[in-house]
N, C-alpha and C positions, 0 to 999 in steps of 0.2 A: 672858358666854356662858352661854347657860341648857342646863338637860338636854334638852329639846326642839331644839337647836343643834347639840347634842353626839350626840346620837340620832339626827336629821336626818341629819347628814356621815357615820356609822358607817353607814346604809343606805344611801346614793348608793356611797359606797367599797365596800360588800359587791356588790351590784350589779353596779359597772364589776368587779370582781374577777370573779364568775360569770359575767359576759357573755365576757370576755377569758380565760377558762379554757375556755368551749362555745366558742368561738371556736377556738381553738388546737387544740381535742380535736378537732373535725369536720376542721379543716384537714392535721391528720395523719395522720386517719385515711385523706379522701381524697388524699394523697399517696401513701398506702402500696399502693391499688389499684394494677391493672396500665392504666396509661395506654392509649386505645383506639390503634390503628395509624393512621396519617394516611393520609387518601383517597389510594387511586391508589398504596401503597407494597407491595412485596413481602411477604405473608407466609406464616406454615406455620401449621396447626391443631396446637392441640396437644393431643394425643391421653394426655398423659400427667394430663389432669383428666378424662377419663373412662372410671369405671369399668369392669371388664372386661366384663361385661355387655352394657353396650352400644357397646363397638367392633365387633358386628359390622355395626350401625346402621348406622356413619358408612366403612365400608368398603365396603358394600352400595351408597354415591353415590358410588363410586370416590375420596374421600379415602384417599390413604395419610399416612404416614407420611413427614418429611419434606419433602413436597410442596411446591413453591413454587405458590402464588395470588397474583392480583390484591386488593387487595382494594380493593372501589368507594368505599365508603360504608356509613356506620351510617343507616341505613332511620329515613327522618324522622318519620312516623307510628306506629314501632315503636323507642321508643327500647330499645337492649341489643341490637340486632337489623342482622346486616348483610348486605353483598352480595357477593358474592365471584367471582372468575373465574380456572375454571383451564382454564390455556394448554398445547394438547397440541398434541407436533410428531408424534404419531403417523400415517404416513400412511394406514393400516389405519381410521382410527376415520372415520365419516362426517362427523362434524362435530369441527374441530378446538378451539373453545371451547364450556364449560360455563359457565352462572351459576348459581347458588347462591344462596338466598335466605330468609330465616329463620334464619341458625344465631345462634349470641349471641355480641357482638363479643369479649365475654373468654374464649372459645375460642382466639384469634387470636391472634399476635404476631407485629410487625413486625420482619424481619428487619435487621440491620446490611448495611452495605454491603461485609464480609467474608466475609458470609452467600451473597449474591445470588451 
């Protein structure tokens, strides 16, 4: 076995070790995000990622606090970006569904089924 052999093995083994360490680091990383809400499941905005500033934005579209939405889908030409619908029994409002469209899915989170 010559130094060139021995030198060889030492960068294939450095390699697979840095490959299998990005590997691992990116995999946990995106585990630790907030998984997006599955089409078509209950959820509430949450209002406690945005600053005070601008809560009065998102209260202004009649988002409360709270609130139960639909939420459609993450908007396929706008990845980060979904569609949401809130279901009002009010019989005072002219139209009883809202869509919503643009807000960014990790606003969101989907409710338990203790929740709903």
């Amino acid at each position: 076995m010559t130094f060139s052999d021995i030198f060889c093995d030492a960068l294939i083994l450095s390699l697979i070790v840095i490959a299998l360490y990005t590997t691992m680091t990116c995999f946990t990383k995106r585990e630790m995000k907030t998984p997006n809400p599955r089409p078509y499941s209950f959820v509430r905005f949450k209002f406690e990622n945005v600053a005070e500033e601008d809560k009065s934005y998102y209260t202004h579209f009649q988002l409360e606090k709270n609130q139960i939405l639909l939420f459609i889908s993450e908007i396929a030409n706008m990845p980060g970006h979904c569609i949401v619908t809130k279901l009002t029994s009010n019989k005072d409002e002219s139209d009883s569904v809202r869509t919503y469209t643009g807000y960014h899915t990790s606003d969101f989170v989907e409710l338990t089924d203790e929740e709903v």
